[in-house]
Each structure stands twice: as structure tokens, then as C-alpha cells.
C-alpha positions in Angstrom: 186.5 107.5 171.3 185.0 107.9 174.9 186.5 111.7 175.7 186.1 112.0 179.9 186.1 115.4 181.4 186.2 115.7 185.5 187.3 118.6 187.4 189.1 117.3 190.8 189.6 120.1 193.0 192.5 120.4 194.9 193.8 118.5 197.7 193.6 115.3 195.9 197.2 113.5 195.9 198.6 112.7 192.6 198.5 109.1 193.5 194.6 109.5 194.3 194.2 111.7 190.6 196.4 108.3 188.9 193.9 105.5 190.3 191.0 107.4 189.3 191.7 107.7 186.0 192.7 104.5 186.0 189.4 103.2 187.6 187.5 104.9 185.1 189.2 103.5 182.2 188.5 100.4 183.1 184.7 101.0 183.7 184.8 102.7 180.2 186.6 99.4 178.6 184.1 97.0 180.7 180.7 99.0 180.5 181.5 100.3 177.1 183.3 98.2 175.8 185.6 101.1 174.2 189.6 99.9 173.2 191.5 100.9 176.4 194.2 103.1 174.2 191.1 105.2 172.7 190.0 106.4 175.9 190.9 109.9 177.1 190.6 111.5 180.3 
């Protein structure tokens, strides 16, 4: 289980935090080929 820790300081909008993570899940899935629901961030 890929476990992803990033500190995004502040002044970042919750919409910009939300397609982050999301954009790093899916270069976790592709690159690593790890199940999308096993990925934490």
C-alpha cells in the first residue's frame, strides 16, 4: 500500500489540495501500478 506524505503550505485552495491528490493517485496507479483504493495520501 503506497502511503504519500506532502506538506502543502498554506494558501493553496481546497479545490487545488483535491486535484493534487487526485493527480497523484493516478501517477501512483499508472507508474506503480498500485489498486487505486490502496493508495493513501
Amino acid at each position: 500500500m503506497p502511503n504519500i506524505t506532502v506538506e502543502i503550505l498554506t494558501g493553496r485552495t481546497a479545490a487545488q489540495r483535491a486535484e493534487f491528490a487526485r493527480v497523484v493517485t493516478d501517477a501512483v496507479v499508472d507508474v506503480l501500478g498500485a489498486p487505486r483504493h490502496l493508495v493513501r495520501i
